[in-house]
Structure formats: C-alpha cells, structure tokens
GUPATI-967051 format. One line per 2 residues: number of its first residue (from 1); their letters; for each residue x, y, z of C-alpha. Coordinates in Angstrom, 1 decimal. Example, Ala and Ser with C-alpha at 12.3 -4.5 7.8 and 13.67 -1.06 7.14 Angstrom:
1> as> 12.3:-4.5:7.8; 13.7:-1.1:7.1
***
This chain:
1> xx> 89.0:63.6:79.5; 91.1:60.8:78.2
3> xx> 94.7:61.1:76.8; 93.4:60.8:73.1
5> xx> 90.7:63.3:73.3; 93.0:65.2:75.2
7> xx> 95.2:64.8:72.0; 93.1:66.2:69.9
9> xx> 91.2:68.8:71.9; 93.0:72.3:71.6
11> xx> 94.9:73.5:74.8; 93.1:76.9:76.0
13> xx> 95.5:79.9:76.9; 95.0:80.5:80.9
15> xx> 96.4:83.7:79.9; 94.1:85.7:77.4
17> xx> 91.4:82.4:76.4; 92.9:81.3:72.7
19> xx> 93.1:78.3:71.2; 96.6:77.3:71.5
21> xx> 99.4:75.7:69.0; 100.8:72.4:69.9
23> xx> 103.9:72.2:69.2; 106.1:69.2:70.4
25> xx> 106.0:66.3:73.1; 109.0:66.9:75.6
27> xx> 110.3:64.1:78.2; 110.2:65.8:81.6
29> xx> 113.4:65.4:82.8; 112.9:66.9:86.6
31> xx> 112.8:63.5:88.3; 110.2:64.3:90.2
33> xx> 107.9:62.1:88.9; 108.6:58.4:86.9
35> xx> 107.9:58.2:83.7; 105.3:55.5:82.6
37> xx> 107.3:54.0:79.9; 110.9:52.7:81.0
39> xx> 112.3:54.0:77.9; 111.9:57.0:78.9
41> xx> 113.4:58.8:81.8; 110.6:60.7:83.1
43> xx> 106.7:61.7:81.8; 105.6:63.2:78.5
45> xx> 104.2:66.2:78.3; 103.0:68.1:75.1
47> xx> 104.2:71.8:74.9; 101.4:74.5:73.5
49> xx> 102.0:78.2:72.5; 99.3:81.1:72.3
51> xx> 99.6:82.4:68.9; 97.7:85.7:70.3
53> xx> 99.8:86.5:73.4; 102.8:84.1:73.2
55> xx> 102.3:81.8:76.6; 103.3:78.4:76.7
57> xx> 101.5:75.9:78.8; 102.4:72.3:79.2
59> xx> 100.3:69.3:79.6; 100.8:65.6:80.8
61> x> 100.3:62.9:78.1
***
C-alpha cells in the first residue's frame, strides 16, 4: 500500500476490529531511526484512536 492510500485508508483497531480516528501526525523523536526529511528530527508517524475501545495505534508516514 502506498503512503497516500495509506492516507486515506482507515487504520483498523488490532484491538477489538474498528475503524479508527486519526488524529494528528507526530515526529518520532526516539532516534532510533532518521527521519526522511532533514527538517525534521526523526520519522512521521500518524497517531489513530479506537472510538469503540479507546487504543491508539501509530503508523509510519
């Protein structure tokens, strides 16, 4: 799957099988990994919340 249908394909809960909310794109500040962009210090990833039990799940723009 690329990055844009990624984009706009909904994140499924691991957790109980909802669609999830997105809900911002965070830098990843752990170092463990260099971000793609230099202007930013590390990679993007979006952050996604189950409106039906509450579990966040990240994934890598």
């Amino acid at each position: 799957m690329t990055n844009t249908a990624q984009a706009t394909a909904p994140m499924i809960c691991e957790k109980c099988g909802a669609a999830m909310n997105r809900h911002a794109t965070k830098i990843d500040y752990s170092g463990e990994e260099p971000g793609e962009d230099p202007a930013f210090d590390g990679p993007l990833n979006e952050v996604h919340t189950c409106p039906n039990c509450r579990h966040t799940q990240l994934r890598r723009v």
